[in-house]
C-alpha positions in Angstrom: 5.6 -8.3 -25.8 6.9 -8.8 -22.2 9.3 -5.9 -21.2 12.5 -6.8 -19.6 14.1 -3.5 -18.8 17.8 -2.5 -18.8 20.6 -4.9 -17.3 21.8 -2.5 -14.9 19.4 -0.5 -12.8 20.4 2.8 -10.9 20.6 1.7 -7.2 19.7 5.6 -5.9 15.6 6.1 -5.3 15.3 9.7 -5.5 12.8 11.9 -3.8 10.3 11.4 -6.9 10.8 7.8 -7.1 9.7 7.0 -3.4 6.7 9.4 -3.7 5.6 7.6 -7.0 6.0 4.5 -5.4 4.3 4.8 -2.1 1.2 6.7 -4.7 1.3 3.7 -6.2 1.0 1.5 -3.6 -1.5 3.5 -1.8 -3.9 3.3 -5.0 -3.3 0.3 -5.3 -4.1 -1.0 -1.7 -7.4 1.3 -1.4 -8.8 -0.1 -4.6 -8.2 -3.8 -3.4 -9.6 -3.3 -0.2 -12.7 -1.6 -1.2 -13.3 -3.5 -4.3 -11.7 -7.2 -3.3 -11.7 -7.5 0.2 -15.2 -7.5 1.5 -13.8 -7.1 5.0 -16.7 -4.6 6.3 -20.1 -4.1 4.8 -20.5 -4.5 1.2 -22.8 -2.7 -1.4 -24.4 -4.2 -4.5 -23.0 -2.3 -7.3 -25.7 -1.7 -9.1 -26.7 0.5 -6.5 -24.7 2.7 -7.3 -25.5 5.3 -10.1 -22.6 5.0 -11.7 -23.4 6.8 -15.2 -19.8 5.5 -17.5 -20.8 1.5 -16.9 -23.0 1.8 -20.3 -19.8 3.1 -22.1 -17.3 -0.2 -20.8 -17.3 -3.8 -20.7 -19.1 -4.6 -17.6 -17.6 -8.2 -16.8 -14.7 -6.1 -15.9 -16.4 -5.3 -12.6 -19.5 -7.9 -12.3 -18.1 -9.6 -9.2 -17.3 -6.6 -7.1 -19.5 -5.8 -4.2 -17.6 -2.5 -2.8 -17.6 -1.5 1.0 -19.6 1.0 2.9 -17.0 0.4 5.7 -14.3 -1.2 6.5 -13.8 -3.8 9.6 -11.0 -3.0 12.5 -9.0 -6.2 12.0 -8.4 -8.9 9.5 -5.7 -11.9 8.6 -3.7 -10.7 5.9 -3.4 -14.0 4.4 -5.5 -14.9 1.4 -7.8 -18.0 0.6 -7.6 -19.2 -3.0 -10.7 -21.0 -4.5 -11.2 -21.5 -8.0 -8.4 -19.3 -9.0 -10.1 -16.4 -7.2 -8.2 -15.1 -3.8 -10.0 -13.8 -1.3 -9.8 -12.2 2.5 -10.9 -15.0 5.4 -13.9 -13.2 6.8 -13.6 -16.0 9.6 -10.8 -13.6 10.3 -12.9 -10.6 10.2 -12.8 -8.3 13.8 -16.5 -6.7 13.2 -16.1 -3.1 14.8 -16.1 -0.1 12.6 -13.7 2.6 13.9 -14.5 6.3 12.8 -11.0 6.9 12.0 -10.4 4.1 9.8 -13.7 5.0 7.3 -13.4 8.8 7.5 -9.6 8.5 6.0 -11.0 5.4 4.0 -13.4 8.4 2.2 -11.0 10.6 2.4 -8.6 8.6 0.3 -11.2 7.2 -2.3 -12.3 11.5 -2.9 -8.6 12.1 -3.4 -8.3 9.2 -5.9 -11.6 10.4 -8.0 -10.2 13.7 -8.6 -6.9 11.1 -9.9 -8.8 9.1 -12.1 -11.2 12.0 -13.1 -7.8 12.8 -15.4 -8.2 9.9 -17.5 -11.7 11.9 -19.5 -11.4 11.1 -22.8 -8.1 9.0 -22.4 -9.5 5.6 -20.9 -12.5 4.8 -20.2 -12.4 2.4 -17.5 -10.0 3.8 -15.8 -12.1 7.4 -16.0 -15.4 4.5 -14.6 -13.8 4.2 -11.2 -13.6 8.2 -10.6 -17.6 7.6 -10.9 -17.7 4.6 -9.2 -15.3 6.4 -6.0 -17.6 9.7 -6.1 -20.8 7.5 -5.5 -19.2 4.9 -3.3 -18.1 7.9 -0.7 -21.6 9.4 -1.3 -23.1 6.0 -0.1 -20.9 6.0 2.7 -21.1 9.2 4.3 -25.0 8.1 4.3 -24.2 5.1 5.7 -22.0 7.1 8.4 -24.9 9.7 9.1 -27.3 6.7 9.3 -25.4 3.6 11.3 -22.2 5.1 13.1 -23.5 8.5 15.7 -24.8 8.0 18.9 -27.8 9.6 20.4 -26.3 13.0 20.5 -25.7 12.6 16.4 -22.1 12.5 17.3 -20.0 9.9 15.1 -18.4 7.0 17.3 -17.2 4.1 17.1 -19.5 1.2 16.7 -19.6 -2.9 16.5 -21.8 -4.6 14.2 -24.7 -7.0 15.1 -26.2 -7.2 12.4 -28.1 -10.3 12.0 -27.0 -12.6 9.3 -30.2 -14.5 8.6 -32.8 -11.3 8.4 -29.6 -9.2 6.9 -30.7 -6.2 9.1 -27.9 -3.7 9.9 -27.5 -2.8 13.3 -25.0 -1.6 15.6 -24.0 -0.5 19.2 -21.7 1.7 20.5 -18.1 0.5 21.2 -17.2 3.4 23.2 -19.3 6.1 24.6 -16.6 8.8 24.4 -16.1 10.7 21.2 -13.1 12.3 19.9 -13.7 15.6 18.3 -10.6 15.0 16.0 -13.2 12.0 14.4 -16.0 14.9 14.3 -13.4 17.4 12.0 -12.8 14.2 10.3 -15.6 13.8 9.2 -16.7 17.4 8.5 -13.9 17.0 6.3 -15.3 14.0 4.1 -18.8 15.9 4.1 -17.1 18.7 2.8 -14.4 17.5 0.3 -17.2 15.2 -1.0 -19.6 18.4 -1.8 -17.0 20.4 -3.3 -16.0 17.7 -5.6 -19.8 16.6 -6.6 -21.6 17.3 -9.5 -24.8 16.0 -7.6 -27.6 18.8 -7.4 -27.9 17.0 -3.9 -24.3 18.4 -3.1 -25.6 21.5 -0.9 -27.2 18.7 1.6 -23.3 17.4 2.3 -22.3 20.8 2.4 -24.4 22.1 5.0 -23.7 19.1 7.7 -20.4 19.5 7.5 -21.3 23.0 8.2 -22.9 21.9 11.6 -19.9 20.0 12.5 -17.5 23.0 11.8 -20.1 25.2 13.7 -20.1 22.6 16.7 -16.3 22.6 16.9 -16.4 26.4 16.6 -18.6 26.4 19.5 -16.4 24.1 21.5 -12.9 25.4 20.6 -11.9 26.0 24.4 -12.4 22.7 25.4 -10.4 21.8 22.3 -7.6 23.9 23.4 -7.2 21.5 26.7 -7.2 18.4 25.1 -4.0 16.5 25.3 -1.0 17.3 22.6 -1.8 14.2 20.5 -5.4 15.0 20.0 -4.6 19.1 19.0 -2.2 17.4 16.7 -4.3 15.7 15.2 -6.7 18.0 14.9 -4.5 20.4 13.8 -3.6 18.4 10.6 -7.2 17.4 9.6 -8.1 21.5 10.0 -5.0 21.9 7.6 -6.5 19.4 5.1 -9.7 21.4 5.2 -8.0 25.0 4.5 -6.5 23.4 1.3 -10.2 23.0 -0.1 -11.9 26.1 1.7 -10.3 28.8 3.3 -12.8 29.2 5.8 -11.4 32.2 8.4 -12.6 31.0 11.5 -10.6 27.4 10.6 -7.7 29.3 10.0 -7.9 31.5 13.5 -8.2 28.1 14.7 -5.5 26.2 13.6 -3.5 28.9 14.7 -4.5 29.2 18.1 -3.4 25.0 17.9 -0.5 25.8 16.3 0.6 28.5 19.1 -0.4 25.6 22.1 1.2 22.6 20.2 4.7 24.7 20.2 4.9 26.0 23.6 3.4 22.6 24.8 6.1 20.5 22.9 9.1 23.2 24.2 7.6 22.5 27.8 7.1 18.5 27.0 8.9 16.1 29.8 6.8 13.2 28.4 7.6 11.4 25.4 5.5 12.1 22.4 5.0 9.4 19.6 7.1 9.4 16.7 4.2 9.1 14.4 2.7 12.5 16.3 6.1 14.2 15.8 6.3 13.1 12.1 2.6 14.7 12.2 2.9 18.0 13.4 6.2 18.7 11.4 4.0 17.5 8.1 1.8 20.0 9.1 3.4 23.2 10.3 5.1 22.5 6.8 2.1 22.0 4.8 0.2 24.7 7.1 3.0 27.6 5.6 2.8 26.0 2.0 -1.0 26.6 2.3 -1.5 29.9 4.1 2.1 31.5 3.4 2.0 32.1 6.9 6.2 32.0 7.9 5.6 32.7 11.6 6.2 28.9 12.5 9.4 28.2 10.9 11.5 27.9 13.9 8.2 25.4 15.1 9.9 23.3 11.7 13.2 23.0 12.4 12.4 22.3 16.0 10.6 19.7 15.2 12.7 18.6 12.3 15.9 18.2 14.6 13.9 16.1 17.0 13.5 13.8 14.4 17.1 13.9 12.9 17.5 12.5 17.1 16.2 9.3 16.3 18.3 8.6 13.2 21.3 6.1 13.6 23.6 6.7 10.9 25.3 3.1 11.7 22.0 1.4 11.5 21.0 3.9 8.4 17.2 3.2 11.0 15.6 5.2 13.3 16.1 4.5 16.5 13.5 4.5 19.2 15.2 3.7 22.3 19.3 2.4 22.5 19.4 0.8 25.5 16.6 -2.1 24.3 17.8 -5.5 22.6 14.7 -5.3 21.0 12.4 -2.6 19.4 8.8 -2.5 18.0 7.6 0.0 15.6 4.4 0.7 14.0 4.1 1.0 10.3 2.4 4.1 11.3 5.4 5.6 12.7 7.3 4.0 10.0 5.7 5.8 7.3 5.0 8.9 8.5 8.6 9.5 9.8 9.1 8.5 6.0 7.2 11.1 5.1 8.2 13.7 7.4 11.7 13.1 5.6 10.4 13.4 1.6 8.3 16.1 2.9 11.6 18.4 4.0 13.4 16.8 0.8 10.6 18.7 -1.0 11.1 21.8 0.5 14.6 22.0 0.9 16.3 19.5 -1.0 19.6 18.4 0.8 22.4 15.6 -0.6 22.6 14.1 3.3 18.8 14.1 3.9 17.9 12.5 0.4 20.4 9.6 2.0 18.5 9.4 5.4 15.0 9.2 3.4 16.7 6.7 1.0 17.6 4.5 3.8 14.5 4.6 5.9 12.8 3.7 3.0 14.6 0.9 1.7 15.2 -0.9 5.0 12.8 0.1 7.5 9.6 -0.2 4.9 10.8 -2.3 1.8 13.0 -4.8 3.6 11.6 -5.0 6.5 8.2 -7.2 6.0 6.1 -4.8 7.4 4.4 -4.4 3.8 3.1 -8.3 3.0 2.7 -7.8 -0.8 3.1 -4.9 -3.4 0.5 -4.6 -6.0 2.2 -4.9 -9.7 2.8 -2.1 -11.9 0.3 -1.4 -14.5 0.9 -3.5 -17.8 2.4 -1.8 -20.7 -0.2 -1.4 -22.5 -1.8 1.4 -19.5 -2.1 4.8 -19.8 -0.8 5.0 -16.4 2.6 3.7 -17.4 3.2 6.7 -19.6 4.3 10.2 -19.1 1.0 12.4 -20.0 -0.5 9.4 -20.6 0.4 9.7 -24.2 1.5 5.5 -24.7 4.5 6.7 -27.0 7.1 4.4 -26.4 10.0 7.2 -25.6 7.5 7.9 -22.6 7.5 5.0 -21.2 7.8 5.2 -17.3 10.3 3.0 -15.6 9.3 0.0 -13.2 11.5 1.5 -10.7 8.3 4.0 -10.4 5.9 1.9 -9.2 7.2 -0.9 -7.2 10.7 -2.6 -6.4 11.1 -6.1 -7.7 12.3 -7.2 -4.2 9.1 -7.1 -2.8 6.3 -9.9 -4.2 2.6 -9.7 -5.7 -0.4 -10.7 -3.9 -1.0 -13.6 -6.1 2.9 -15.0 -5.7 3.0 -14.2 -2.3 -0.9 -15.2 -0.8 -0.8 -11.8 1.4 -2.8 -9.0 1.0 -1.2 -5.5 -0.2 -1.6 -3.9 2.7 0.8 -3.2 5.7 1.1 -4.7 8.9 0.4 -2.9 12.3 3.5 -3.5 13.4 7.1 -5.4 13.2 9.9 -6.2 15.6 13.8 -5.3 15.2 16.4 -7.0 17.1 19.1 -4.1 17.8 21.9 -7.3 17.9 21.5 -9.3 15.3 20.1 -6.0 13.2 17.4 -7.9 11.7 13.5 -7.1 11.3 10.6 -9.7 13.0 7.3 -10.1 11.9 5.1 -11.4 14.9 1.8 -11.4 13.6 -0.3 -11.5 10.4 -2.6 -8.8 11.1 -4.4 -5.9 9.3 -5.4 -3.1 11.5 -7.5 -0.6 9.8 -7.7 1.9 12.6 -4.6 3.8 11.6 -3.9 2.3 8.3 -6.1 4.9 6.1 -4.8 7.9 7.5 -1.1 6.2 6.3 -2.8 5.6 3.2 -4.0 9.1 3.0 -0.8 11.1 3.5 0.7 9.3 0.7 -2.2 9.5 -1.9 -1.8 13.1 -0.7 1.2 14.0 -1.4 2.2 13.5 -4.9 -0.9 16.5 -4.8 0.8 19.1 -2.7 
């Protein structure tokens, strides 16, 4: 039976409804990429361990070959042959960017412990927290193996692999590292450890170990890096303190969260929305964690600097008034998006539910910057019930998963990902959409924040 739904549908998204959504999506996106797109370098799945297959139909995943990384750039337009659609790897930009596969791990650990849920309630859907544990265990050897220079420091890489004797190999893109990519990474080491059932666990455990010992070593040149980088940093050291309150991390990310504030106080330059959005997530997220209140005055500083940018005519933010036209990132987009649900979360407020309502509905729904919206799961999934019970009267509503305004991949022909970036025209108050393009280098850390959320 197809469901129709009720005539009349409330027009408010509340808080919940925009975080279940952008979960949703977020899933949704990783789990085409990784299993769909084959824009990086692929895997044979039966190279993977992955114990549950014996217990499903395996025709439900014979054709996937998943990725050990993803590509920096691809068209977001699909190829149909055969019925199948597919990602033009003609497209394909072959460089593999730390920051794009650690947050690519990162995301596919915090969807195993999703679907690790579904024990004993569906089996297929309880496969692919197997198949994400080994996937990120074959990458992270893949990433110790292929993407660290001769100092065993990870950078970013392009691939030269040759097609015909399917060797891998790689050189170095850029000879500089960023430490933020190290703490990254000592991140996906460690989350994947903790979350292992692998005897082999320890071995994860202690090289993400090194790493933090490294950055320990280095912390003063960390302290004089610029304000972008120590926010960043500071928000990947807050991830890791929500899995392992290690002390010497927490001495840390005070000691960043002390520069960052008299830093931004002093700040003549302009710092990036997306980095604003950031470090109020974090000082947010870093109290909820620790229970540390010292920085609360750090929050509403922040927070009011990001009220600024809001036009209530426009119901947008605004970047800069004086311009005819605008560019945003779906970077800044999203996380200013978040920034907004995040303080809804906290402190719920009647004005500021409006603000994230608006944001949402026309600077990231209506806006094109997202080229297709996976569908909801059918009716007959777990996942579209409450407790995952499938009794009718808990039926979840559409409205949870996607709006109808936005189309499929299949009825669209674009991927369901996001674009890098869009164009608004302050006159005519209208959103442009100049190119095509998926950009991985930021996209997985967009992803991350809003698989993450629904968590906190």
């Amino acid at each position: 039976m197809r469901y129709i739904g009720p005539f009349l549908r409330i027009n408010n998204l509340s808080k919940e409804i925009i975080e279940s959504q952008l979960f949703h999506f977020a899933k949704e996106s990783t789990k085409h990429i990784i299993l769909k797109s084959k824009c990086g370098i692929n895997i044979p799945l039966k190279e993977l361990k992955i114990k549950s297959f014996s217990n499903i139909d395996i025709t439900t995943f014979k054709e996937i070959s998943p990725l050990l990384c993803v590509y920096k750039r691809s068209s977001t337009k699909l190829l149909t042959h055969k019925n199948n659609m597919f990602w033009d790897e003609d497209s394909f930009k072959k460089e593999v960017t730390i920051s794009s596969n650690g947050y690519l791990t990162l995301c596919l650990l915090e969807l195993a412990k999703y679907y690790k849920n579904f024990e004993n309630i569906d089996k297929e859907l309880y496969t692919l927290h197997h198949m994400y544990m080994e996937l990120s265990r074959a990458q992270l050897d893949f990433y110790s193996s292929y993407l660290r220079n001769e100092e065993g420091l990870f950078v970013d890489k392009k691939d030269i692999s040759d097609d015909i004797t399917n060797e891998l190999k790689f050189e170095d893109k850029n000879k500089k590292f960023k430490y933020s990519n190290q703490i990254l990474m000592m991140n996906c080491y460690a989350l994947y450890a903790k979350l292992s059932e692998n005897k082999e666990a320890e071995i994860y455990e202690n090289f993400s170990n090194d790493i933090l010992n490294m950055i320990l070593n280095y912390r003063e040149e960390i302290y004089n890096l610029s304000l972008n980088e120590k926010i960043n940093i500071l928000s990947l050291l807050n991830i890791y303190l929500r899995f392992n309150e290690h002390n010497d991390v927490l001495l840390l990310s005070i000691d960043l969260m002390d520069l960052i504030y008299e830093q931004l106080k002093e700040c003549t330059d302009s710092i990036s929305i997306s980095n604003t959005s950031l470090a109020f997530m974090t000082s947010m997220l870093f109290k909820h964690n620790t229970g540390i209140s010292k920085y609360d005055e750090f929050n509403e500083d922040l927070y009011e600097k990001l009220l600024d940018l809001y036009d209530d005519e426009r119901g947008i933010m605004i970047k800069t008034q004086s311009k005819k036209e605008i560019d945003y990132t779906s970077h800044e987009i999203v996380f200013y998006t978040l920034a907004l649900l995040l303080k809804d979360k906290y402190n719920s407020d009647e004005c500021n539910n409006l603000k994230t309502e608006s944001i949402y509905r026309k600077q990231l729904i209506n806006s094109g910057v997202i080229c297709s919206w996976p569908d909801s799961p059918t009716l007959n999934s777990v996942e579209r019930y409450k407790n995952y019970s499938l009794k009718s009267e808990d039926l979840i509503d559409e409205m949870y998963f996607k709006l109808p305004t936005i189309p499929s991949p299949e009825s669209s022909g674009m991927a369901p990902v996001m674009l890098k970036n869009i164009n608004y025209n302050t006159k005519k108050d209208e959103f442009n959409v100049n190119k095509q393009v998926f950009e991985s280098t930021k996209y997985f850390q967009i992803l991350f924040y809003m698989i993450y959320f629904p968590s906190i």
